[in-house]
N, C-alpha and C positions, 0 to 999 in steps of 0.2 A: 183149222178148216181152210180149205183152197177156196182160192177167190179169182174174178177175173183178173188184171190188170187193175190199180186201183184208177179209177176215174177224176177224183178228184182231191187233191190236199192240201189243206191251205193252215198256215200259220194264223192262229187268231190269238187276241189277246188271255198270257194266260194256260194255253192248251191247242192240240194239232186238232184241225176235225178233217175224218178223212170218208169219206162216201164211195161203195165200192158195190159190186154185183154178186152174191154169191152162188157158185156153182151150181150148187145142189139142190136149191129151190129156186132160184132166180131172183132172189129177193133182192130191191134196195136196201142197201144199210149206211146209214152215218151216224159214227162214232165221235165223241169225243177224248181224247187222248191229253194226258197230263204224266209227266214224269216227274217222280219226285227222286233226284240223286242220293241225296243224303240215306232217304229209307232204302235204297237199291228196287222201288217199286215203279210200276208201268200201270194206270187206272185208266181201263174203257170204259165206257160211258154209251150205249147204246138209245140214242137219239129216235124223239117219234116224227110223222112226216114234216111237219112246222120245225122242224132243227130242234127243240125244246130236249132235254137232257130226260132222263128218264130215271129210273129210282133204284136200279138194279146195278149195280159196277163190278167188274170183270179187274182181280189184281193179278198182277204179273209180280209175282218178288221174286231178286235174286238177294241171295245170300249168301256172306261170304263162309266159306268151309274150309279150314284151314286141316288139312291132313295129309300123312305120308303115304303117296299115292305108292303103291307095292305093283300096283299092274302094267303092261307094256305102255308104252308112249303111244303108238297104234289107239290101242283101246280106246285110250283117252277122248284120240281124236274121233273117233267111230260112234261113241256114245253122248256127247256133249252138242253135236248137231242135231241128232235125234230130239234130242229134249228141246229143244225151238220151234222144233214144228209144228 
């Protein structure tokens, strides 16, 4: 989902919390954000108005796929941005 500019991001201990405006409804939101490397995973964390964490979490995994890509280089690059947005 598109967002304004994010407003604010700060390093806290731990995990990023980043508070942002979204487009579509106008809503405030603050997330908390934690990367785990090892699992190739990204955990939001949507936050009630008191900053307090809230009980729902949003994962991002990447995973590694090791296979013999057979399609043009192009392609590649065409479809692997798509899937980040």
């Amino acid at each position: 989902m598109r967002t304004h500019p994010l407003q604010i991001v700060r390093d806290c201990n731990g995990y990023i919390q980043q508070t942002m405006t979204l487009r579509a409804s106008g809503e405030r939101v603050t997330e908390r954000i934690t990367i785990n490397e090892e699992m190739g995973e990204i955990n939001y964390i949507k936050c009630d108005a008191s900053g307090k964490p809230g009980v729902v979490e949003c994962v991002f995994a990447i995973h590694t796929l090791h296979v013999h890509w057979k399609a043009p280089y192009q392609m590649a690059q065409d479809t692997f941005p798509t899937l980040c947005r």
